[in-house]
C-alpha positions as CSV (number, residue, x, y, z in Angstrom):
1,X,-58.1,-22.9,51.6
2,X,-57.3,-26.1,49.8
3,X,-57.4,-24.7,46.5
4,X,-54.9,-21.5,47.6
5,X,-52.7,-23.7,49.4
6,X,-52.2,-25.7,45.9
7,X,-51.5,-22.1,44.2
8,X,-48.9,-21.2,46.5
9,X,-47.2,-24.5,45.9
10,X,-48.0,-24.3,42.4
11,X,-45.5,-20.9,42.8
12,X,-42.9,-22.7,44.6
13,X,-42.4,-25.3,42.2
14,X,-42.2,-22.4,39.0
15,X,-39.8,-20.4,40.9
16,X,-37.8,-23.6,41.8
17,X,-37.9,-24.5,38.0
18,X,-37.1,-21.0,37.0
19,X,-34.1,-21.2,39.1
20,X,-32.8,-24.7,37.9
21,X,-33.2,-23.4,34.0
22,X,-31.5,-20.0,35.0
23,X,-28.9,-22.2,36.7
24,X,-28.5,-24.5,33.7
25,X,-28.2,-21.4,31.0
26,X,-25.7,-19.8,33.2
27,X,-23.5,-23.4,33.3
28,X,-24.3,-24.5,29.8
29,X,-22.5,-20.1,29.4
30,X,-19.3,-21.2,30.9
31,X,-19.0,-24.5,29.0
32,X,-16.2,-23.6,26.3
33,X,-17.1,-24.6,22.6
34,X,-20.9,-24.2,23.1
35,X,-21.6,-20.4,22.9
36,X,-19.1,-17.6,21.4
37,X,-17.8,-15.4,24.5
38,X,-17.6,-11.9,23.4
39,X,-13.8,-11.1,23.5
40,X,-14.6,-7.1,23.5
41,X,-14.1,-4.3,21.0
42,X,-10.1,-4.3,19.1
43,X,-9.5,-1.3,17.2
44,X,-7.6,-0.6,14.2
45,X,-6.6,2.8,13.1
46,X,-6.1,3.6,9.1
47,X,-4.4,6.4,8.0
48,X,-4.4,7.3,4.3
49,X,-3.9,10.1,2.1
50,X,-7.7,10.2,1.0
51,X,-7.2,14.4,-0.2
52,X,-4.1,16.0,-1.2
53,X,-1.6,15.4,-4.1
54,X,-1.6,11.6,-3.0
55,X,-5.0,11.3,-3.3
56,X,-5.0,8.9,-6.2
57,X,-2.7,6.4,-4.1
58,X,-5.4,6.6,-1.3
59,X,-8.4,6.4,-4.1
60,X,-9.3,2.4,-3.6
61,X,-8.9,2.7,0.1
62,X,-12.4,3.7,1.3
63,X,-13.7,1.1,-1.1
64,X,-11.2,-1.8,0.3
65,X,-12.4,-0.5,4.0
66,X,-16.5,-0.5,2.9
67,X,-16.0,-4.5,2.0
68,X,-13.6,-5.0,5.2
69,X,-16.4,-4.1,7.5
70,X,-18.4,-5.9,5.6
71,X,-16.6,-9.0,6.1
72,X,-15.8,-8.3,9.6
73,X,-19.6,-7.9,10.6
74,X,-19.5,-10.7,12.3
75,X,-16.4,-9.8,14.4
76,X,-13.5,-12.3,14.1
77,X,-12.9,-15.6,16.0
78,X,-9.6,-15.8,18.4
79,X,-8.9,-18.4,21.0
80,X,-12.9,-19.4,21.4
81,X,-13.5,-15.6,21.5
82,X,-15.8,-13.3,19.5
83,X,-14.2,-9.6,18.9
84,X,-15.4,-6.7,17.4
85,X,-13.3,-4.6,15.1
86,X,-13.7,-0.7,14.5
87,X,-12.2,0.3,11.9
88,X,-11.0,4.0,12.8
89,X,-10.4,5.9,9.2
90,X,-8.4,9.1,9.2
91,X,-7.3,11.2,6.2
92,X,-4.1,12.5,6.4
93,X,-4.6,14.9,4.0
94,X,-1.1,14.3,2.0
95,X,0.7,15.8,4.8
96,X,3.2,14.2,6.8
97,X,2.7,16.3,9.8
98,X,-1.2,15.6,9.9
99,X,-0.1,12.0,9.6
100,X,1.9,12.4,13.0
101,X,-0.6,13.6,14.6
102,X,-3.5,11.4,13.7
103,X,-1.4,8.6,14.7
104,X,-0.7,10.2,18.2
105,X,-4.3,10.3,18.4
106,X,-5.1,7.4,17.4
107,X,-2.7,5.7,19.7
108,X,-2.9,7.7,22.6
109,X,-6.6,9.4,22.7
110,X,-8.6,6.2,20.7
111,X,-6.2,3.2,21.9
112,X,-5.6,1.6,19.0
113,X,-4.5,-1.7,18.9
114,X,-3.2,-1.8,15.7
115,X,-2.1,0.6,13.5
116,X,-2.3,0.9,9.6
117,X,-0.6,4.0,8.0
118,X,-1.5,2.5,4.5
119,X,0.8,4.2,1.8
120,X,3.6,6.7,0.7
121,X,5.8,7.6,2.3
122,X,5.0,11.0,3.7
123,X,2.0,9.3,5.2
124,X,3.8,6.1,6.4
125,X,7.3,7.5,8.4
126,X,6.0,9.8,10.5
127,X,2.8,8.0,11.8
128,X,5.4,4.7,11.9
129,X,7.4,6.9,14.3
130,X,4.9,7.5,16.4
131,X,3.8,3.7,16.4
132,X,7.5,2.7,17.1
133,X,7.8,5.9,20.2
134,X,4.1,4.8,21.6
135,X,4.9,1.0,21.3
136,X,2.3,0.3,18.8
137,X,1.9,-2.2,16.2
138,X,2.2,-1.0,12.5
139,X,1.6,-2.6,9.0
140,X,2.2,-0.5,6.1
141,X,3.1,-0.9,2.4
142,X,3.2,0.9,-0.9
143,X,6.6,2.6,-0.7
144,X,10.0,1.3,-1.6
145,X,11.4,-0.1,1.8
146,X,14.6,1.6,1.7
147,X,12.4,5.1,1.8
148,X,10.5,2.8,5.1
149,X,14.2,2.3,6.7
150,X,16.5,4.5,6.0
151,X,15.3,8.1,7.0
152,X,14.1,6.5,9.8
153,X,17.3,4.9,11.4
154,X,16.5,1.3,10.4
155,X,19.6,0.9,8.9
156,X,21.2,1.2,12.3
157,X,18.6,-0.9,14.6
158,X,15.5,-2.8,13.7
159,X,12.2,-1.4,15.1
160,X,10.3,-2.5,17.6
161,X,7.0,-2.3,16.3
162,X,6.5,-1.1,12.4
163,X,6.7,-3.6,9.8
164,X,6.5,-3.0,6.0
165,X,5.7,-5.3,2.6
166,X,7.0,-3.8,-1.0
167,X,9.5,-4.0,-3.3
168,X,12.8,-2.1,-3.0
169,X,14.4,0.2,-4.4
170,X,17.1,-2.0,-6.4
171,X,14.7,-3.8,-7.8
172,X,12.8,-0.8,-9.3
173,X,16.0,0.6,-10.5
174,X,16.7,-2.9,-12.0
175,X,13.1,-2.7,-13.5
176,X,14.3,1.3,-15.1
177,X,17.4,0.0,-16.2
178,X,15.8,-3.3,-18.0
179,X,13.1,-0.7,-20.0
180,X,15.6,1.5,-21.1
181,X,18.5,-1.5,-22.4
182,X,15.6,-2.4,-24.5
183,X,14.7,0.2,-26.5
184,X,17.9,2.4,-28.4
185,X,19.6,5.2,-27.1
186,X,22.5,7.0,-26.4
187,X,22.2,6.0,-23.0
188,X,22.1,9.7,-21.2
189,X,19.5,10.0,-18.6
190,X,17.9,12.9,-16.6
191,X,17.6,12.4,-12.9
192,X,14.3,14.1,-12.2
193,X,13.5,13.9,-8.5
194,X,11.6,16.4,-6.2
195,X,13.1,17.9,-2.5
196,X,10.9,15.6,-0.6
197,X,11.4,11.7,1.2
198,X,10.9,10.1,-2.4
199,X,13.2,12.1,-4.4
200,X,16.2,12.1,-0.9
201,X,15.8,8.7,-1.3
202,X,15.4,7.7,-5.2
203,X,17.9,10.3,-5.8
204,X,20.6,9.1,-3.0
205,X,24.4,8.8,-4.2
206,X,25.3,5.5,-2.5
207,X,21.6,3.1,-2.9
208,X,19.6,5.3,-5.2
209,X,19.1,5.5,-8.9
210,X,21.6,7.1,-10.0
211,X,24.8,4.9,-9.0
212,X,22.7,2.6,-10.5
213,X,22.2,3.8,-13.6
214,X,25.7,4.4,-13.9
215,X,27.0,1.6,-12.7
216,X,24.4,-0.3,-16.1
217,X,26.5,2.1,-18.8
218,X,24.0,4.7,-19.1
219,X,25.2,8.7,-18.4
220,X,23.5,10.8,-15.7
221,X,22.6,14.0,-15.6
222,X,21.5,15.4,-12.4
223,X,20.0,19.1,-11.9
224,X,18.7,20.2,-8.6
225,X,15.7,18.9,-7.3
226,X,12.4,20.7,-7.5
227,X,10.3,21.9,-5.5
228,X,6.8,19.8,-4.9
229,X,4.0,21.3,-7.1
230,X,5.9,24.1,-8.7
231,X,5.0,25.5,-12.3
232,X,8.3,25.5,-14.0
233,X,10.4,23.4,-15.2
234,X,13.1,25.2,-17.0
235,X,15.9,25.1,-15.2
236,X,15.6,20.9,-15.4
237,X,14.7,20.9,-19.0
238,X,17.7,22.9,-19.9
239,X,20.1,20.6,-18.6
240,X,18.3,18.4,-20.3
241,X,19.3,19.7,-23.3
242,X,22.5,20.6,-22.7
243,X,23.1,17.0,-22.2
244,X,21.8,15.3,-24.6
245,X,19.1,13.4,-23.0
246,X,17.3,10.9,-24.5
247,X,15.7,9.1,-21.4
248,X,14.2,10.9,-18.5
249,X,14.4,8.9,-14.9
250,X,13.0,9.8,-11.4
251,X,10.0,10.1,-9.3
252,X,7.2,12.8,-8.6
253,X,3.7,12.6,-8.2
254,X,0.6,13.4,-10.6
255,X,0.4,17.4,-11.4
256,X,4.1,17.5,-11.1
257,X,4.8,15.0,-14.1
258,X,1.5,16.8,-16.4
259,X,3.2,20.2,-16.0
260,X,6.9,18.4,-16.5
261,X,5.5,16.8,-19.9
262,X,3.3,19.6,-21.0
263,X,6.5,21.9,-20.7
264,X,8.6,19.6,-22.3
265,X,6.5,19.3,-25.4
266,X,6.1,23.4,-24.9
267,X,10.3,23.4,-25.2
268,X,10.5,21.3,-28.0
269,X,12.5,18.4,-25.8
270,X,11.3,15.2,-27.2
271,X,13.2,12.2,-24.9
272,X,12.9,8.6,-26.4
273,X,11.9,7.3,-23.0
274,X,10.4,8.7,-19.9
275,X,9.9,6.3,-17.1
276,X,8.6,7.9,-14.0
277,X,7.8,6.3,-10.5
278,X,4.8,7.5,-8.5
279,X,3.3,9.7,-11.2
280,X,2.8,6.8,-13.7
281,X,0.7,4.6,-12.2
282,X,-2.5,5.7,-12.4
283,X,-4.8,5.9,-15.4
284,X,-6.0,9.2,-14.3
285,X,-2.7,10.2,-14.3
286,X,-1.9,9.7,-17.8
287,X,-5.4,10.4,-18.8
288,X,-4.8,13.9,-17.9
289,X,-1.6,14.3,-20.1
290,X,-4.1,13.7,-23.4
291,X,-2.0,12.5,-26.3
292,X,1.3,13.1,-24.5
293,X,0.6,10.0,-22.3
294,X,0.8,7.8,-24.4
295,X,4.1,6.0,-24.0
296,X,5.0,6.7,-20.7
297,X,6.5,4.1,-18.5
298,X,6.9,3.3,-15.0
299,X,7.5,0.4,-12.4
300,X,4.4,-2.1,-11.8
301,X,3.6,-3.3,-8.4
302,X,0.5,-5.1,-9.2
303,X,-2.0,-6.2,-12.0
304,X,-5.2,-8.2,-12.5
305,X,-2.6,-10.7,-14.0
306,X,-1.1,-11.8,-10.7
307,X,-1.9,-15.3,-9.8
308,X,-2.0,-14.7,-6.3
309,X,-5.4,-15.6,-4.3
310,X,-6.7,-13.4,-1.4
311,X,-6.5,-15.3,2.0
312,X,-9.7,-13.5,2.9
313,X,-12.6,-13.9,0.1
314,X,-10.2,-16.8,-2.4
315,X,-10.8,-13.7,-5.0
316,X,-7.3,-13.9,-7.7
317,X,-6.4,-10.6,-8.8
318,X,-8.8,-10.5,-12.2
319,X,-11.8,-10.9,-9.9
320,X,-10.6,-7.9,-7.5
321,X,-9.7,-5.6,-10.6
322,X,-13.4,-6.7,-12.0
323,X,-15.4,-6.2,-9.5
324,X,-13.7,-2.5,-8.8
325,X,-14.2,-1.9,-12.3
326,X,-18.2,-3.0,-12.1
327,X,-18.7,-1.1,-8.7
328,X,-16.6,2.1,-9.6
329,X,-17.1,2.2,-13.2
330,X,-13.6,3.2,-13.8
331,X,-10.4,1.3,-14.5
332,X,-8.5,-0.8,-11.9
333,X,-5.8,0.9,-10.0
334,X,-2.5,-0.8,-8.9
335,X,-2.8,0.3,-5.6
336,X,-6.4,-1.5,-4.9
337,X,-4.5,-4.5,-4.7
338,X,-1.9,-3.6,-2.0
339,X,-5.4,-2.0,-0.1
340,X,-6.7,-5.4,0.1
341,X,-3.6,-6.9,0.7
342,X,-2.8,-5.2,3.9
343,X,-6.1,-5.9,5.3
344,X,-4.8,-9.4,4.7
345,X,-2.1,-9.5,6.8
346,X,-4.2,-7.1,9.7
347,X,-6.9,-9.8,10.2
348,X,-4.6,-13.0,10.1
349,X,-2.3,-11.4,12.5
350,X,-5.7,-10.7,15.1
351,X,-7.3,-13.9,14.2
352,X,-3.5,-15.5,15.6
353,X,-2.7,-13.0,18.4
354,X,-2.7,-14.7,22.4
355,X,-4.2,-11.8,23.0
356,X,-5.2,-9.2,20.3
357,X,-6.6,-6.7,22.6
358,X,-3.2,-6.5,23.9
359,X,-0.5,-4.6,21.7
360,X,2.6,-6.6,22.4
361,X,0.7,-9.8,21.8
362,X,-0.4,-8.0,18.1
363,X,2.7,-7.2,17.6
364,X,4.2,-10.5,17.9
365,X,1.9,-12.1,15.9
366,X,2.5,-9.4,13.1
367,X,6.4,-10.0,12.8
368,X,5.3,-14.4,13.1
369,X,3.7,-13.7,9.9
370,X,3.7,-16.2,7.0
371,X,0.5,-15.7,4.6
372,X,0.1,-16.0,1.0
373,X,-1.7,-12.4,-0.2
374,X,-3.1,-11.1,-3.2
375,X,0.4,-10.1,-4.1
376,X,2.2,-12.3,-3.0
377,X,3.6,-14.3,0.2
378,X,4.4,-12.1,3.0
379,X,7.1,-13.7,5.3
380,X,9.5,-11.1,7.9
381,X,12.9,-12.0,8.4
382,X,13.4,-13.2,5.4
383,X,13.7,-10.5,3.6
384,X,16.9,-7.4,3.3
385,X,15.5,-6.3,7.0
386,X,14.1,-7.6,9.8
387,X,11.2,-5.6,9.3
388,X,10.8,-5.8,5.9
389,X,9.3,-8.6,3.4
390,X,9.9,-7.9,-0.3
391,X,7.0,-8.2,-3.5
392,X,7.3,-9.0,-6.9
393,X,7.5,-5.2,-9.5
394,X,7.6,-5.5,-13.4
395,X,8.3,-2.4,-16.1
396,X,5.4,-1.4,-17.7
397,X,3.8,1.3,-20.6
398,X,0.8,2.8,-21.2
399,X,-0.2,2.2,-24.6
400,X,-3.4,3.0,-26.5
401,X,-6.6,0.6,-25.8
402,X,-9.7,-0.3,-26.9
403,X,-11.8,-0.4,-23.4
404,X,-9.7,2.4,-21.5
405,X,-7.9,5.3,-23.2
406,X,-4.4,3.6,-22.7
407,X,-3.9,0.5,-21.0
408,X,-1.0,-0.4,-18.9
409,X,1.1,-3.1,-20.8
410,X,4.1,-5.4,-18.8
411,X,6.9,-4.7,-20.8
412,X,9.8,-5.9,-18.8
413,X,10.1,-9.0,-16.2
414,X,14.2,-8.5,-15.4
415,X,13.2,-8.9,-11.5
416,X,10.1,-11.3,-11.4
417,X,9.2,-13.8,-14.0
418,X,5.6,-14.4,-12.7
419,X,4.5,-12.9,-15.4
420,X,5.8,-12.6,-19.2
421,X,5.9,-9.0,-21.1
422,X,2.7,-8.7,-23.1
423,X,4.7,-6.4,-25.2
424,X,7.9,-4.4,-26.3
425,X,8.8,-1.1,-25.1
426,X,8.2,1.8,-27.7
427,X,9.7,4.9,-28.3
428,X,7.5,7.8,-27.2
429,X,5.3,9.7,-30.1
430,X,5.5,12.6,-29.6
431,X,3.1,14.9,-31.8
């Protein structure tokens, strides 16, 4: 009897014991500072043109998200709280429609608390609408801002909800004019612009390029825009002629510019300069031309030469290029910087929301902004809109090189002097 009644007492005193210690964890639990409350799950949805035409402006995306989430595996620290961030990816497919309505998914179907409709402007506007509509926030870049604004109605209001980092159109037109006053000419340009968002806006008569183009001394000529993806070029090319054109100016994308060049070499219309936004800025791009790439020029929005260091890894541009380069095995592309960049500005604004499970909290931590990025500071309200923050863009060409077929040189610094030209701007060979 003696010995059971010490076992049941022995029982008591575990149970009592177990009881203190489940007491104890469960206050040492609520003490703040001593263990990492989980905050919950905040979800981010990215929209990019991963297939399509603008394919190659999407290409460093899905590598920029792989090393996100890798980052982010640990969830991120806000107000003594440990979130989780999913990372919803969607591919827009290089259609603004599909853009539209992934973003009314994501918003309305996934709950998004942040939206990121990463680049162009066909993918950008109408998932920015639906942000703006729904009352979501929205980061974007990679598109002049006036082509962010202005089809949009910004012009008239600010927005609510979308905000925007790039450089603008009159500093890219600044960047044309400085390539082309620096080679000889007789100064007459051909507008070419395609019937889409880019080419409305680059070709507009009162902000676009060519007022100013005019407005620098140089002669415009202007045919009628063309369609997106079409196989002939004639009807441009002959007015090209006609007047005397020894610089050709505008915007279009990849295959439109190889069949524009191919045709143009076909016709026997040999310009001095061609400077080309969109189209230009991708090795692959002027790879696929052959010889007749080499000396084509464009606007530059970012290269391993920034000095900028990434908030997020202390990486400067060289080391971001590099390791792209290593992991990829092909040449860096401009727009891997503006990938990483925007990721940049999506984390510091969660890590500094009140709340960034809540979308109005997000969204006034994303227009309190003030981080330096891989290119660049980016600051709103500072800038020519409210929602708007402006980056640095240089002139550059693509000129033969010894690691890559042609390397893209900085030829002109007439908006930012970060960096000096690493050469002169040649007339184009063409064989």
């Amino acid at each position: 009897m003696k010995t059971l009644l010490e076992g049941i007492n022995r029982m008591r005193l575990s149970r009592r014991t177990a009881l203190k210690t489940m007491g104890a964890a469960a206050a040492t639990l609520a003490m703040p500072g001593l263990v990492r409350a989980s905050g919950g799950t905040i979800k981010v949805g990215f929209i990019s043109p991963l297939t399509g035409p603008l394919s190659p402006f999407g290409e460093s995306d899905g590598y920029t998200v792989d090393i996100i989430k890798g980052l982010l595996a640990n969830g991120i620290q806000n107000n003594g709280k440990t979130y989780e961030v999913e990372i919803l990816v969607r591919d827009a497919q290089s259609d603004p429609n599909k853009s539209a309505e992934l973003a009314g998914e994501l918003i309305l179907n996934d709950n998004v608390q942040l939206l990121i409709p990463a680049s162009t402007t066909d993918v950008i506007n109408s998932a920015a609408d639906q942000a703006e509509l729904n009352g979501v926030p929205s980061i974007s870049s990679a598109a002049p801002w006036q082509a962010f604004v202005m089809p949009r109605g910004g012009d008239k209001k600010p927005f609510d909800w979308t905000y925007h980092f790039f450089w603008g159109l009159e500093d890219a037109l600044a960047t044309f004019v400085g390539l082309w006053q620096s080679v000889e000419t007789n100064k007459n340009v051909g507008m070419l612009f395609p019937r889409n968002a880019d080419g409305e806006t680059w070709g507009n008569r009162d902000y676009g390029l060519p007022p100013a183009v005019e407005k620098a001394g140089f002669k415009t000529i202007v045919p009628s825009m063309f369609q997106p993806r079409t196989n002939d070029f004639s009807a441009q090319i002959s007015e090209y002629k006609s007047g005397g054109c020894d610089i050709v100016g505008g915007i279009t994308y990849v295959s439109d510019l190889k069949t524009f060049i191919t045709q143009c070499s076909q016709q026997k219309f040999n310009p001095t300069v061609v400077t080309v936004a969109a189209a230009l800025l991708f090795p692959s791009g002027v790879e696929a031309m052959g010889p007749l790439g080499e000396g084509m020029s464009s606007e530059v929005w970012w290269t391993p030469a920034f000095p900028f260091k990434s908030s997020l890894t202390g990486e400067v541009s060289r080391d971001v290029a590099n390791a792209w380069e290593a992991k990829m095995k092909k040449q860096w592309i401009q727009p891997l910087g503006y990938a990483h960049a925007l990721w940049e500005v999506a984390i510091d604004t969660l890590k500094r929301a009140k709340d960034p499970m809540d979308r109005t909290s997000v969204r006034d931590a994303l227009k309190a902004t003030d981080l330096n990025t891989l290119v660049g500071p980016i600051k709103f309200g500072t800038g020519p809109h409210a929602n708007i923050c402006k980056t640095p863009i240089f002139g550059g060409q693509w000129m033969k090189s010894d690691k890559w077929m042609y390397d893209l040189k900085i030829v002109d610094n007439s908006v930012s002097k970060l960096i000096q030209p690493e050469a002169k701007l040649q007339p184009i060979k063409w064989s």
